[in-house]
N, C-alpha and C positions, 0 to 999 in steps of 0.2 A: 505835488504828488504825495499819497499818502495811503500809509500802510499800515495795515493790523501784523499784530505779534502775538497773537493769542484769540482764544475765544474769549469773548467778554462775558461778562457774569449777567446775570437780569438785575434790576433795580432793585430786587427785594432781598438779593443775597448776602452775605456777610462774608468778608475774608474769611472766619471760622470755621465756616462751614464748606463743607465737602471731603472730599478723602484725599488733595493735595493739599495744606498749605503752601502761603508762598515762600521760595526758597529765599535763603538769607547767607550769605557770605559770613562766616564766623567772626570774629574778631576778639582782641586777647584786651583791647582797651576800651570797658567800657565809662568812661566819664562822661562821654558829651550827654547819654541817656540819661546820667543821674543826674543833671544840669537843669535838666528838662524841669518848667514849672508847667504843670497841666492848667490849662487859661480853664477850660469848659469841657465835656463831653456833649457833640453834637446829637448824636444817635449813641444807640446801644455798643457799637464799635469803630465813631469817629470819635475824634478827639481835635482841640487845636491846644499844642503847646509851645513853650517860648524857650529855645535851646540855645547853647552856644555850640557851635560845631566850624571847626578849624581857625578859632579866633574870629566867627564869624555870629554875631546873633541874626536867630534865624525865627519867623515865624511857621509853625507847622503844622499845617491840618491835612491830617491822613488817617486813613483804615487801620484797624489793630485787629490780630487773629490771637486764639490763645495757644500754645504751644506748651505743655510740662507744666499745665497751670498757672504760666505766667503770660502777661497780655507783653506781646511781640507787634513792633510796627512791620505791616505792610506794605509791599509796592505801590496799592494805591495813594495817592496824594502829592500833597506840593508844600516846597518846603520857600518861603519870599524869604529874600532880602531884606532889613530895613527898606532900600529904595523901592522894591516892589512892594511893599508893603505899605508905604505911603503912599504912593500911586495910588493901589485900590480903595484906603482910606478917605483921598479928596475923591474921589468919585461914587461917594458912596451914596448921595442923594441924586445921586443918575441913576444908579445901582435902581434906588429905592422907588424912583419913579417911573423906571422901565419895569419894574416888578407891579406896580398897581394899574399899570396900562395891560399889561398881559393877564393880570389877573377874572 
């Protein structure tokens, strides 16, 4: 069973943009962000970076809005595991061959 929590955005819109940002629980400790090495920016406000967060490295590619002039991550995204992160690695010429058949 599955359930929406929101209106979704259309493909072409940006966290950025509109007159809500997404909401962010504050926090008084920021390390794990300054941890963060930015691997690539995918689009104008994805990114994938390589964090450590709760003793845990993580790969993470998510939406970023700006906020007081600074780029703030967003709810959208996913943040793997090493394990999940190898996962999608060996399968990445499946990936790549289900992409040139749909193409």
């Amino acid at each position: 069973m599955s359930r929406r929590f929101g209106k979704r955005k259309e493909e072409n819109e940006y966290a950025s943009e509109g007159d809500n940002p997404p909401k962010k629980a504050s926090r008084t400790d920021d390390s794990d962000d300054e941890d963060g090495i930015v691997v690539c920016e995918i689009s104008k406000n994805r990114r994938v970076t390589v964090r450590s967060f709760g003793g845990r490295i993580m790969v993470d590619i998510r939406e970023f809005y700006v906020k007081d002039g600074k780029q703030m991550p967003g709810r959208k995204g996913i943040s793997l595991s090493m394990d999940q992160w190898n996962v999608l690695r060996e399968h990445a010429d499946e990936i790549d061959e289900a992409v040139a058949e749909n193409s």
